[in-house]
C-alpha positions in Angstrom: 26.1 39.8 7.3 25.1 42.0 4.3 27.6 40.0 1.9 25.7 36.8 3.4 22.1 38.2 2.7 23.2 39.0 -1.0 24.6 35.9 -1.2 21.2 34.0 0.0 19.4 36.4 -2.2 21.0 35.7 -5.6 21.0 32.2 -4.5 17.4 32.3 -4.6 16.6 34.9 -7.6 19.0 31.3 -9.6 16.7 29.0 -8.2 13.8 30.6 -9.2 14.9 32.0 -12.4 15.9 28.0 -13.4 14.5 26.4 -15.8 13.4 22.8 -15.2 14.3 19.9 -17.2 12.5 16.8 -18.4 9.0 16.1 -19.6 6.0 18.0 -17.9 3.5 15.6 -16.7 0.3 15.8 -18.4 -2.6 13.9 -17.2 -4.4 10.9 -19.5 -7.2 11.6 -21.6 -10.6 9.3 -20.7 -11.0 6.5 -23.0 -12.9 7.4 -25.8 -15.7 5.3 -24.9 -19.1 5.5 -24.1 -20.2 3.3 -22.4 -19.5 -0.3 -20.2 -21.2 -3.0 -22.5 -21.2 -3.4 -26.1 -24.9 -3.4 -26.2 -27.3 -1.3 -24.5 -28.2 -1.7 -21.0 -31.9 -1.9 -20.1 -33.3 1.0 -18.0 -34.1 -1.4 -15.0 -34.1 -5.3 -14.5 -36.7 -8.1 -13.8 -38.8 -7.7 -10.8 -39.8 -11.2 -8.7 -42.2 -12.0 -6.3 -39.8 -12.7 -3.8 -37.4 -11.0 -0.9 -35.4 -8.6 -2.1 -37.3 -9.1 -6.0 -37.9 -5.4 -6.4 -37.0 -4.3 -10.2 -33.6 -2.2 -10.1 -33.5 1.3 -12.2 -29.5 2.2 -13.7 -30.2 5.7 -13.3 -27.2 7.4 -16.0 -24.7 10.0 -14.1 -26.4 9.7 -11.1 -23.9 10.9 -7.9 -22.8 8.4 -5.3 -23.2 8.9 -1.6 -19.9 8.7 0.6 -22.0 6.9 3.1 -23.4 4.6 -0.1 -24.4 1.7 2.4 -27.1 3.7 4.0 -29.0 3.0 1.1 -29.3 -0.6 2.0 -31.7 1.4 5.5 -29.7 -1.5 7.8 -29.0 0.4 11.3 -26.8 -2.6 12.3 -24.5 -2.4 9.3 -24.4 1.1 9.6 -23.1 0.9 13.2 -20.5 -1.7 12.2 -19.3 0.4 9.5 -18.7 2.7 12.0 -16.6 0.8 14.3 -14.5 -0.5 11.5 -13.8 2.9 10.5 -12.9 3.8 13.6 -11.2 0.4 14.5 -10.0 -1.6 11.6 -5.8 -1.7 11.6 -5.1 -1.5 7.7 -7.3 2.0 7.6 -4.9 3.0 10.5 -1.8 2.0 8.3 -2.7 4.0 5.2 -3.6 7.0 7.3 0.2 6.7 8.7 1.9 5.9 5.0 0.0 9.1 3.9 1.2 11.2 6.9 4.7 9.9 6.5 4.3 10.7 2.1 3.6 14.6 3.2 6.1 14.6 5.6 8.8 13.4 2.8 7.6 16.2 0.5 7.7 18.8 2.9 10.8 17.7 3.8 11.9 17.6 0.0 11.2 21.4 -0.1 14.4 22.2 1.8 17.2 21.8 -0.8 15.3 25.1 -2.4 16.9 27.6 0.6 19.9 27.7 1.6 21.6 25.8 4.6 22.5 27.9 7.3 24.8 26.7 10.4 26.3 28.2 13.5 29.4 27.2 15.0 31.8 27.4 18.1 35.0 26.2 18.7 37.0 27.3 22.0 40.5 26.2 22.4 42.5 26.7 25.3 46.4 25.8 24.1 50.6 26.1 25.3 52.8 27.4 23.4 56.2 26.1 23.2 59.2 28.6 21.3 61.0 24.8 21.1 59.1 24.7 17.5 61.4 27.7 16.7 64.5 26.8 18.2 63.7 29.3 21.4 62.9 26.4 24.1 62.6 28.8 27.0 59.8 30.8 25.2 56.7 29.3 26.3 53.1 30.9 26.5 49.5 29.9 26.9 46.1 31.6 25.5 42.7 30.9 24.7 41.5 31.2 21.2 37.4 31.2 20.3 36.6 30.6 16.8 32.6 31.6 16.3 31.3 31.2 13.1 28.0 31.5 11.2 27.9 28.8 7.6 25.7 29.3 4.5 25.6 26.9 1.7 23.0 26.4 -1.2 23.5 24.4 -4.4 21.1 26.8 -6.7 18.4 24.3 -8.7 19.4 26.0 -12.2 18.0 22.8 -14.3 15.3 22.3 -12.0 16.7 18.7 -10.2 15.2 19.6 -6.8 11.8 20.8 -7.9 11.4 17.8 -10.3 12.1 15.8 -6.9 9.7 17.4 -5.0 7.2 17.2 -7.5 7.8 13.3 -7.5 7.5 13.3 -3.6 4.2 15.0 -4.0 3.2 12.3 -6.6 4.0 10.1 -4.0 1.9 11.8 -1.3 -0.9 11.7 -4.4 -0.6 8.1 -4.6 -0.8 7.5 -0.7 -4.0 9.7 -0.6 -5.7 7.5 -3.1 -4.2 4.2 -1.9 -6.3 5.3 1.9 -9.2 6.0 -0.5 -9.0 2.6 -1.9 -8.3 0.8 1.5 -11.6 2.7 2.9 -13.8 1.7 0.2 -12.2 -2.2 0.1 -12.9 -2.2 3.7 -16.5 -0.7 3.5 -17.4 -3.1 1.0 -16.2 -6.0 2.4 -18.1 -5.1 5.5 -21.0 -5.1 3.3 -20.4 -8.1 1.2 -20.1 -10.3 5.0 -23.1 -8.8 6.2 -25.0 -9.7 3.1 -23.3 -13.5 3.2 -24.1 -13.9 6.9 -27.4 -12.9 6.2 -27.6 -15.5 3.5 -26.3 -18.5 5.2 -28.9 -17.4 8.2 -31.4 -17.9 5.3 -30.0 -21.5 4.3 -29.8 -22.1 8.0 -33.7 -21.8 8.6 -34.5 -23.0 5.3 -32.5 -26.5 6.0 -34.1 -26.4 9.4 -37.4 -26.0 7.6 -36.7 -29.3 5.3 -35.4 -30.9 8.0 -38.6 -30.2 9.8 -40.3 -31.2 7.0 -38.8 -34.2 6.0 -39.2 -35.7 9.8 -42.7 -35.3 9.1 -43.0 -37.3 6.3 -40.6 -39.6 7.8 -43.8 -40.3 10.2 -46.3 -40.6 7.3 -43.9 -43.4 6.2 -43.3 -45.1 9.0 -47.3 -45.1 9.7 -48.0 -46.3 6.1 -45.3 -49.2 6.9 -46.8 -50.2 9.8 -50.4 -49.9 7.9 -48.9 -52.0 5.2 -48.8 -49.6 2.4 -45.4 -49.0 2.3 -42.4 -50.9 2.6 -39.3 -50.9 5.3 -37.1 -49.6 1.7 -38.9 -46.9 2.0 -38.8 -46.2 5.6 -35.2 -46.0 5.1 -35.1 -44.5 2.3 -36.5 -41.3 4.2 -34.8 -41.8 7.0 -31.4 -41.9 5.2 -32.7 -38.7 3.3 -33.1 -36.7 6.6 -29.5 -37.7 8.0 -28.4 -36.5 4.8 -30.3 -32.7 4.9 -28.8 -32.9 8.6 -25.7 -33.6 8.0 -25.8 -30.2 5.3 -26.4 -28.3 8.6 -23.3 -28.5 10.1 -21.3 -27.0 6.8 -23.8 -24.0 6.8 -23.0 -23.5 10.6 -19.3 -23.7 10.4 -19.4 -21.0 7.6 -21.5 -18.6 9.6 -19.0 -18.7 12.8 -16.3 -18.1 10.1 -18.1 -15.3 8.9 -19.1 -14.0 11.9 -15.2 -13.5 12.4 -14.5 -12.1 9.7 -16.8 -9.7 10.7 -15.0 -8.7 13.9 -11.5 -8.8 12.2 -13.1 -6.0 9.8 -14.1 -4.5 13.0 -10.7 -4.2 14.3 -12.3 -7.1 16.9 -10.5 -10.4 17.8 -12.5 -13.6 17.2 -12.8 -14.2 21.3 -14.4 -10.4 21.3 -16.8 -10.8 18.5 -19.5 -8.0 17.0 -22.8 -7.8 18.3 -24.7 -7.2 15.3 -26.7 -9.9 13.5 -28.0 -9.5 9.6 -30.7 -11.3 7.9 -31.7 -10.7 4.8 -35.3 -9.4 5.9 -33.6 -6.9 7.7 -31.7 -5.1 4.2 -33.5 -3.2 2.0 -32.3 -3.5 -1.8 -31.4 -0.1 -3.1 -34.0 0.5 -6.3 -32.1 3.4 -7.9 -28.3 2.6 -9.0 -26.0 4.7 -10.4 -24.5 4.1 -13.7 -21.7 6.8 -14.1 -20.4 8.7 -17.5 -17.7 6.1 -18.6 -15.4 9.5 -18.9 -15.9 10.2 -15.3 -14.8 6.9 -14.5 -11.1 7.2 -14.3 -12.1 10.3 -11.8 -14.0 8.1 -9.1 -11.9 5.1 -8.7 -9.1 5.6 -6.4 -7.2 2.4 -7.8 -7.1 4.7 -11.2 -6.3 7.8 -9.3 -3.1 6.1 -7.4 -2.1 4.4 -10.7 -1.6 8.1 -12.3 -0.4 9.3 -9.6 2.7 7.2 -9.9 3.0 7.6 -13.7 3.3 11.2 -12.2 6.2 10.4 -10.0 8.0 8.5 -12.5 7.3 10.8 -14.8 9.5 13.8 -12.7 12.1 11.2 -11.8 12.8 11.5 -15.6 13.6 15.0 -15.1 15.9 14.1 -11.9 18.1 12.3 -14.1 18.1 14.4 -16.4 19.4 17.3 -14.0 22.0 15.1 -12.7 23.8 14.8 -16.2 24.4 18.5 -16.4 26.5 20.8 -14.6 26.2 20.9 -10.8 26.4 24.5 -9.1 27.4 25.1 -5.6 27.5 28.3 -3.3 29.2 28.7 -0.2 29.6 31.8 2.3 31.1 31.8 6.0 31.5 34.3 8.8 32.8 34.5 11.9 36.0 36.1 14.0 38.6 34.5 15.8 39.7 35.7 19.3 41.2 35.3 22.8 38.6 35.2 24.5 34.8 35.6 24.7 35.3 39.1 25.9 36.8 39.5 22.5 34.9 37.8 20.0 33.5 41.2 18.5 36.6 43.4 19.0 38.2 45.5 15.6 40.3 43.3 13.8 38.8 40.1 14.6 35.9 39.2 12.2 36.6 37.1 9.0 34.9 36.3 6.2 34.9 34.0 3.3 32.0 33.6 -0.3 33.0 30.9 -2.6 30.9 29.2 -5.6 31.3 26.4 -7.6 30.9 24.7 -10.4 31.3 21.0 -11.4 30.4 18.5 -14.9 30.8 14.5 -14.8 33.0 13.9 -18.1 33.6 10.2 -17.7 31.5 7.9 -15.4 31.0 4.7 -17.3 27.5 5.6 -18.7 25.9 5.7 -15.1 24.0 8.9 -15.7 22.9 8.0 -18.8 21.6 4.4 -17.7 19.8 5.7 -15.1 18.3 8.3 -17.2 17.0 5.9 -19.2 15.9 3.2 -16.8 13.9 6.5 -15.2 12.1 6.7 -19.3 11.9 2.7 -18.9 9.9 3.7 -15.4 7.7 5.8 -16.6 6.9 3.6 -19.5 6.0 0.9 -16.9 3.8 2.9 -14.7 1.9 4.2 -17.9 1.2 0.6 -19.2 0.2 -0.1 -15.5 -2.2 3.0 -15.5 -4.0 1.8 -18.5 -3.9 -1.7 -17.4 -5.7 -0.2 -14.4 -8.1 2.0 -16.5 -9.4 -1.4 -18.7 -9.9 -3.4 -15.1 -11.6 -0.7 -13.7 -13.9 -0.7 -17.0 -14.1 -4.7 -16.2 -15.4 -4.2 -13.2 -18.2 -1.5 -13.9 -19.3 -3.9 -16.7 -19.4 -7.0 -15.1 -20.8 -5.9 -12.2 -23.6 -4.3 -14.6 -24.1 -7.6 -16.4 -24.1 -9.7 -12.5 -27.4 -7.1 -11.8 -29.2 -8.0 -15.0 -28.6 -11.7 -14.7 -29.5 -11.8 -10.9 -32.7 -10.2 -11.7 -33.6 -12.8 -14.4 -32.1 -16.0 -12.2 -34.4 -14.5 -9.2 -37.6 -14.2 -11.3 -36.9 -18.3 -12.5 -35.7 -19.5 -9.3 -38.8 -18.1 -7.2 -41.1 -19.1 -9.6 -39.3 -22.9 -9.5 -39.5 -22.7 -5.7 -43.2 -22.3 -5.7 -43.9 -25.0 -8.6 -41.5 -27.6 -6.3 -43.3 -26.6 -3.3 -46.9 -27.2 -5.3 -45.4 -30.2 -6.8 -44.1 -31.9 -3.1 -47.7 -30.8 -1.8 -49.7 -32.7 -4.1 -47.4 -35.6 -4.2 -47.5 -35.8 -0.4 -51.7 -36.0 -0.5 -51.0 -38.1 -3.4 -48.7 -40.5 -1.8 -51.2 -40.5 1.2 -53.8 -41.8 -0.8 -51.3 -44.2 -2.5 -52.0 -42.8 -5.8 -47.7 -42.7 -6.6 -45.2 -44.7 -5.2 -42.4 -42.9 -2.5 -39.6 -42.4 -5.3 -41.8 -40.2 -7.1 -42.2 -38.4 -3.5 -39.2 -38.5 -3.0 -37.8 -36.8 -5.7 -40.4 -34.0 -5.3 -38.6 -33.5 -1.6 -34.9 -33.3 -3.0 -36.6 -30.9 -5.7 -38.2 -28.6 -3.2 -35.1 -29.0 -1.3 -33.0 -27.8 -4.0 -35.2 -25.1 -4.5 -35.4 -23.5 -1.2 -31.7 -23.1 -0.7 -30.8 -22.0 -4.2 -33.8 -19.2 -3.9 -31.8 -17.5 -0.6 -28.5 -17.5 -2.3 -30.5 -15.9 -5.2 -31.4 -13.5 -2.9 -28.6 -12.7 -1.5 -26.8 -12.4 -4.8 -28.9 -9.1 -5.7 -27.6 -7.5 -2.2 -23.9 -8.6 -3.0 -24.3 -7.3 -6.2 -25.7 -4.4 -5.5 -22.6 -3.5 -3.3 -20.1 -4.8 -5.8 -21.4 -1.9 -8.4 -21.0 0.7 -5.7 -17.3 0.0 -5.2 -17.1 -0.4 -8.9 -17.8 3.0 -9.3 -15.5 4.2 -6.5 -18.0 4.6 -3.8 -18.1 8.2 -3.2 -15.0 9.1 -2.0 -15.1 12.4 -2.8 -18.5 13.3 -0.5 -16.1 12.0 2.5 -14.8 14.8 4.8 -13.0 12.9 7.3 -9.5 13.0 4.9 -8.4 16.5 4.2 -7.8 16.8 -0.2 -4.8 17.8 -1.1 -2.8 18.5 -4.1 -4.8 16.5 -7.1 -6.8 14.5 -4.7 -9.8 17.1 -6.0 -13.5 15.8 -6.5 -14.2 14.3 -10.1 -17.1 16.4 -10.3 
């Protein structure tokens, strides 16, 4: 037992005493840039008389909240956020690949100690003296073999560590993948609220023209029957109406489509449904947005994070195969005795023993080694070309997202005040039609102006709240503030 504890002991004292091969992972710089857009930003946008027209302030390094949709002060998509946390099958899945990723590199630790086994082997066996030419010697025993197995293959170039320091890339890369998942699925939470909301606001609006429009059909049909108009224009209106009713239908179908995708974000089935409703009354539009250092960036977004996460792994799994080309050490011990029976498995005389090591070198395998090393280099080249390919999207996305704020702002300040000149426009040429002043086409086109108007002011609306949201998960949504995910390893907070 002594020889075996010495054995285990120098085993280690290699292992640690190794060196490791390959290159040592360093992490990317931030892009030497500093800012989104090539021009300045301006400190806030346009502000419109309108729902939801409040003037917006990019307030520079400001932090983000974990829970960033509170800031849109909606109790009912706070409480569905909730339940698709708690609900929603693809946040389930990522939880369980990051389990499974830790498992595999605690597992991966193992190689690093040695490998002990215990054995027994009782046999119960007849002799015959016929083997030696003495047929009428015979005899029959019992023979117990216990034994007690070490072996350890000592990490001298550093192989196994280098593989457990991919595996914990790996685990890295997991842990940021169930960041990205939860802020995909937060957002897109948000982003159906805010479009159910909208089409409720095309709903009543078309339900307003239709309203409207009916009206007027009245006016015409009393003007025909007066005299003052003709049956053209009776149908004219009519055929205008079935035509605003017949947009109804479109707008309906989308919000029952909606409405499901809602509960399948809830973890829901279509049958089950969600009980919260959103209009756009209801949402608040954050006034304060944050507009991050462009160096912390590559910190916040998780879809960054994962990306150099696995130009870590790759970037160990270079110094795998470089391990494998050189020599391969091996160290084996036993002990055990060998006996008659279990009454004398520890009698004098009995015990035996046995401490090898080895050593062993490919000379000739085709190139294999060699290939693989390089297709691991070829790897890593890949996943760094990917990471920066990630880095410029993420930079995409802060930027256009930016941009999408400003120009919502200035498209909701235009189409508000269009609304109200079509809506001042169709009222004075309703009195004027009245009073046969202008003829019904020129009335008519006033309507389909309005018309136009009204619907294309909610979807302006509703643009700022989508926006809005779309900036938040731009910026990687404050995954670091969240406490429900333990951090490990290089999973820190940015800040």
């Amino acid at each position: 037992m002594r020889r075996l504890a010495g054995l285990a002991a120098i085993a280690v004292s290699v292992t640690l005493g190794g060196c490791e091969v390959g290159p040592d992972f360093l992490r990317p710089s931030a892009p030497d840039v500093d800012g989104y857009t090539k021009e300045p930003l301006s400190v806030q946008t346009a502000a419109a008389r309108t729902r939801g027209g409040e003037a917006q302030r990019f307030v520079q390094d400001m932090d983000i909240p974990g829970q960033w949709w509170a800031l849109f002060h909606s109790e009912p998509l706070n409480q569905l956020i909730e339940q698709s946390l708690a609900n929603n099958p693809d946040l389930d899945a990522a939880q369980a690949a990051l389990r499974q990723a830790q498992e595999n590199a605690r597992a991966g630790e193992g190689p690093l100690f040695p490998n002990v086994s215990a054995g027994l082997q009782a046999e119960r066996e007849r002799f015959s003296g016929a083997t030696f030419g003495q047929p009428g010697a015979t005899s029959t025993f019992s023979l117990v073999t216990p034994s007690l197995n070490v072996s350890y293959a000592p990490d001298v170039f550093g192989g196994t560590r280098r593989q457990i320091e991919s595996l914990l890339a790996q685990a890295d890369y997991q842990r940021f993948q169930l960041e990205a998942t939860y802020l995909t699925l937060t957002s897109n939470v948000v982003v159906a609220a805010v479009q159910e909301a909208s089409l409720r606001g095309q709903i009543a609006a078309t339900q307003d023209i239709i309203k409207d429009q009916t009206d007027q059909l009245g006016v015409v049909r009393q003007r025909f029957v007066l005299g003052a108009s003709s049956q053209a224009d009776v149908l004219t209106q009519e055929a205008t109406l079935a035509q605003t009713r017949a947009t109804l239908p479109p707008l309906q179908k989308q919000l029952a489509q909606e409405r499901d995708q809602l509960a399948a974000l809830a973890g829901r089935f279509p049958s089950q449904g969600v009980d919260e409703t959103f209009e756009l009354d209801s949402l608040r539009l954050p006034q304060d947005l944050p507009v991050s250092l462009a160096s912390r960036l590559v910190e916040q977004r998780p879809d960054v994070r994962a990306a150099e996460a696995q130009m870590h792994a790759a970037s160990a799994n270079v110094g795998v195969a470089t391990a494998n080309q050189l020599p391969q050490f091996s160290i084996t011990g036993s002990l055990g005795t060998v006996a008659s029976g279990f009454t004398n498995m520890f009698a004098p005389g009995t015990g035996v023993w046995s401490i090898a090591g080895g050593i062993s070198q490919t000379l000739f395998d085709a190139g294999t080694l060699l290939h693989k090393k390089r297709a691991a280099v070829a790897a890593f080249d890949q996943a760094a070309a990917q990471y920066r390919s990630t880095v410029i999207k993420a930079f995409q996305n802060v930027a256009d997202a930016l941009r999408a704020l400003q120009s919502d702002a200035d498209a909701l300040v235009a189409q508000s005040a269009a609304e109200r000149s079509a809506f001042a426009s169709l009222d004075l040429a309703r009195r004027q039609y009245q009073l046969g002043a202008i003829d019904y086409l020129t009335l008519l086109n006033a309507q389909r102006t309005w018309q136009q108007a009204r619907i294309s002011l909610v979807q302006a609306e509703a643009n700022r709240y989508a926006d809005t949201a779309a900036l938040f998960q731009a910026l990687g949504g404050g995954w670091w503030h969240r406490t429900d995910v333990a951090q490990s390893g290089d999973a820190a907070t940015p800040h």
